[in-house]
N, C-alpha and C positions, 0 to 999 in steps of 0.2 A: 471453508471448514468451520462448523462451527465450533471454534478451539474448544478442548475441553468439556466438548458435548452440553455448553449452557442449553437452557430451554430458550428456542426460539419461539417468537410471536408467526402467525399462520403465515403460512406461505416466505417465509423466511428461507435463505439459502438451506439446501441438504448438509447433512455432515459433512464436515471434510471439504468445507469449501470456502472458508475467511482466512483461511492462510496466516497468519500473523496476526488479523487483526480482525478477531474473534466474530467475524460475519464474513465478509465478501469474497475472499479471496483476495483481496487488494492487491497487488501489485505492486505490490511496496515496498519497499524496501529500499536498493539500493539508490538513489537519487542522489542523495549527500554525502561528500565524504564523510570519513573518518574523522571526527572531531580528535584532536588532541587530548591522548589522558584516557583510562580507564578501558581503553581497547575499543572503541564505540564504533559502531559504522552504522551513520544513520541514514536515513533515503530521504528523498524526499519522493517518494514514490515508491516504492517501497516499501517498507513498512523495514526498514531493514534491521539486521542484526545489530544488537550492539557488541556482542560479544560471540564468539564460537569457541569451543569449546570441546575436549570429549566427555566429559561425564552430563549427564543426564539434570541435573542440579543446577540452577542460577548460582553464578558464585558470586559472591561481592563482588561489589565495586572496585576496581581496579587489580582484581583480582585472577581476575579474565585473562588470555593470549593477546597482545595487542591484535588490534585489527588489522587484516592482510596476511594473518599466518596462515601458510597455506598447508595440508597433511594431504597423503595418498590415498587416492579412494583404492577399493579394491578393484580388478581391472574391470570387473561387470559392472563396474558405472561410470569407466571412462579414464580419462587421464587425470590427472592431480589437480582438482580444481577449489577455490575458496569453499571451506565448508559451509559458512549461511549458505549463500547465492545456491549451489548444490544443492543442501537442503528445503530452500524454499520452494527450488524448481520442481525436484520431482513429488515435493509433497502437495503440492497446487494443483500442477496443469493435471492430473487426475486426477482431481474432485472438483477441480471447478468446470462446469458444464459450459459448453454455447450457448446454448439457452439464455442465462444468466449473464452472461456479458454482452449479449444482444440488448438484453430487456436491462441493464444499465445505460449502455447508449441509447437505447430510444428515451428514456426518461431524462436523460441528463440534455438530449439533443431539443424535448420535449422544454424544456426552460432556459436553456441558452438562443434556440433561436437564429441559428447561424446556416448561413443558406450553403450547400455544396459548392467548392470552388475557395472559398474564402480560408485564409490563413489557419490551422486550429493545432492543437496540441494537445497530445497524455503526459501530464509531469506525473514522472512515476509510472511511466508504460509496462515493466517487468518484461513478460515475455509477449506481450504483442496481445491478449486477446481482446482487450477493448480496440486496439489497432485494428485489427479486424473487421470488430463491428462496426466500425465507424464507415470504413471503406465500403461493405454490406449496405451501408445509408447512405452512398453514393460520395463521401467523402474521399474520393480516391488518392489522396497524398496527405494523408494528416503526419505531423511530427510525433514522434515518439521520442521524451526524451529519458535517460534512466543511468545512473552510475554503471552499472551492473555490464560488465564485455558479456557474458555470461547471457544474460537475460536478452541484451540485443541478439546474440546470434540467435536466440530461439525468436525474437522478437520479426526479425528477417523470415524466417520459413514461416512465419505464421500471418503477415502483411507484407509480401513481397516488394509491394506499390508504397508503403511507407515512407518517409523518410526519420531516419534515426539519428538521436544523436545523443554521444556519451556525453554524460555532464553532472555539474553540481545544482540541485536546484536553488541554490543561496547565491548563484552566481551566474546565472544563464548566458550563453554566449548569442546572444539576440540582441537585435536592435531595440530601445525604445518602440511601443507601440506597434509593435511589427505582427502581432495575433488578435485576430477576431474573436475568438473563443479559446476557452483553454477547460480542461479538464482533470481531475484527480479523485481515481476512486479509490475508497474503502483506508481513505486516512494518510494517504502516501505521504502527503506532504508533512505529516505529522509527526513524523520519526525522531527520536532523539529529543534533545531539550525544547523549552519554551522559547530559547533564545533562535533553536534552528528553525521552531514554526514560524516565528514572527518572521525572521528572514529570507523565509521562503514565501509568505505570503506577500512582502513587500518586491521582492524580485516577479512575483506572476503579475503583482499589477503593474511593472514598470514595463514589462515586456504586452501588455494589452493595450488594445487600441482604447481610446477616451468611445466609453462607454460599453466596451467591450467586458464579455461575462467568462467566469471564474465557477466552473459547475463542480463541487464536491459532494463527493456520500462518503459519513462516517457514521460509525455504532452511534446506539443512546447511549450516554454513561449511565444514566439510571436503571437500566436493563442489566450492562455488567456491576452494577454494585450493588445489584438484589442477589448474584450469586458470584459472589470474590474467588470461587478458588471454583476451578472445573479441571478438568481431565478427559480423556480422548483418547483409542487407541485402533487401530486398524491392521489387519495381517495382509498387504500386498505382494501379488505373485508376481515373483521376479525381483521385488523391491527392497521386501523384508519389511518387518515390524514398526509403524510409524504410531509414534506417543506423542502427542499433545498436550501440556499442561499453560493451564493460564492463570496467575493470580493479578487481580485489580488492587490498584494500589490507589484509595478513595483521598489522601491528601493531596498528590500530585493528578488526581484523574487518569494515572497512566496503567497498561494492563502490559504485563511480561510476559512475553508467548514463547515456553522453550520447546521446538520440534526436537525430537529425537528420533533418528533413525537406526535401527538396528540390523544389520546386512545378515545375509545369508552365510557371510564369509567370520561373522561372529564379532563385527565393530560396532562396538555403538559412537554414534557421531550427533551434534549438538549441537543447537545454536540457538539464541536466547534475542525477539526481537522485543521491542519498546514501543510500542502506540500509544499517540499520544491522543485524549479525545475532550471535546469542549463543548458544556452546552449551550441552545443560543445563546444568550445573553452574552456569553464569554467571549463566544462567537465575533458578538458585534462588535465588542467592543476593540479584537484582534483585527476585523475588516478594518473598522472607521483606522487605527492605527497603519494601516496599510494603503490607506486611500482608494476603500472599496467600500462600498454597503448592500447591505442585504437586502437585496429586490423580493428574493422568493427565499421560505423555506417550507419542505415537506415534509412530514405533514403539516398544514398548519393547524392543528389540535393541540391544548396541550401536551406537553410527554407525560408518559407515563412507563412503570416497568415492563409494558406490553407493547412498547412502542419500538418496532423493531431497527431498522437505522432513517440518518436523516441526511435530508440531499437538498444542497444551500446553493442558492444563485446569488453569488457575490456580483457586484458592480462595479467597473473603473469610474470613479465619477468623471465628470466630462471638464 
């Protein structure tokens, strides 16, 4: 979705298909807990809420419901379930195409390099559709791993052949070196503070084999900080009223995605994520602290405001 309706660069995802994190649809979200303080629930994969809420409005900081309050949906969308996670779900998997999550995994499959059969992982799987594709490119048992109960069950009907597993991305329950390749699209691992990114980055390469690659796509910053504040709004049948608003916030790099959902039953329901995004340079300088570097990045052009997102092949060094 592109939150907000920014202007994308050609052939950039359709409306309504970056979910959180104002391009891809990411996936993101739930991976991390709950940071302590301020109601936060970040993902590393995910792109997840920091906050949920009912009004429509980011509220300050700490101002928020802590995180895990759970409200009733009304009965046409099921039983009482965490408002983000709800919200991300049904505002996502209808707009984000197949199409698009194919043609993430073949570009990401495209620079990592990693043959079928071999150990691989989505940190920050959401609901399965990169799971999917990956299976689709003969990957028949990749890991999916993602906070979210939520997002795995849908994760399950959608990569049957999967394997799933609930977790923290700052804290992986993996061996040492136990994955060939790993994956993260559209920022998952980005959620929540600079202290969760670093953390999460330094847990992927603990859990990679020596030499083993680390394939992410996230936004340009410079694309979202030619247009700070967007807005977004769609009438789905059956769904009700889905508004998107996104403001980038250019001293922390980080952009606030509040979905609002408006039901047919007359609720409005709200949840407020935090992507967090780094240019390369930034980039490198978060790998080499993680004991990874940058083999590949796409494009290799400079950036520019036209430059739609970018997809890094990090390295375990050996």
């Amino acid at each position: 979705m592109e939150p907000a309706h920014r202007p994308a660069a050609p052939e950039a995802a359709p409306p309504l298909q970056r979910v959180g994190h104002r391009a891809g649809g990411g996936e993101r979200r739930d991976a991390l807990p709950a940071p302590q303080g301020a109601g936060a629930c970040q993902s590393g994969g995910a792109t997840r809420h920091r906050r949920a809420t009912r009004p429509g409005r980011i509220p300050p900081d700490g101002q928020g419901p802590r995180a895990g309050t759970r409200h009733r949906w009304p009965r046409a969308l099921g039983r009482a379930v965490d408002v983000a996670d709800r919200i991300f779900l049904e505002t996502t998997r209808r707009f984000a195409p197949v199409r698009l999550a194919r043609e993430d995994v073949s570009a990401a499959l495209t620079l990592a390099q990693v043959a079928p059969g071999k150990p691989i992982a989505d940190l920050g799987c959401g609901y399965g559709r990169h799971l999917a594709a990956l299976v689709e490119e003969g990957h028949a048992h990749p890991l999916g791993v993602d906070r979210s109960a939520l997002l795995l069950e849908e994760a399950r009907a959608q990569a049957p052949s999967a394997h799933l597993l609930r977790a923290d991305l700052r804290a992986l329950p993996l061996h040492a070196g136990s994955l060939a390749a790993a994956f993260c699209f559209y920022s998952s691992m980005f959620l929540g503070t600079h202290a969760d990114a670093v953390a999460a980055l330094r847990e992927a390469a603990r859990v990679l084999r020596s030499g083993g690659g680390l394939v992410l796509t996230t936004d340009n910053p410079l694309r979202l900080a030619a247009r700070p504040r967007a807005r977004y709004q769609e009438d789905v049948p059956g769904l009700g009223r889905i508004i998107e608003e996104s403001e980038w916030d250019a001293n922390g790099n980080v952009d606030l995605v509040t979905k609002t959902l408006c039901t047919p039953a007359g609720e409005n329901l709200s949840a407020t994520f935090s992507i967090r995004y780094y240019a390369p340079p930034r980039l490198v300088e978060l790998a080499c602290a993680a004991g990874l570097i940058l083999r590949r990045l796409e494009p290799d052009a400079p950036l520019t405001e036209e430059t739609p997102q970018l997809i890094a092949l990090l390295e375990k060094v050996p």
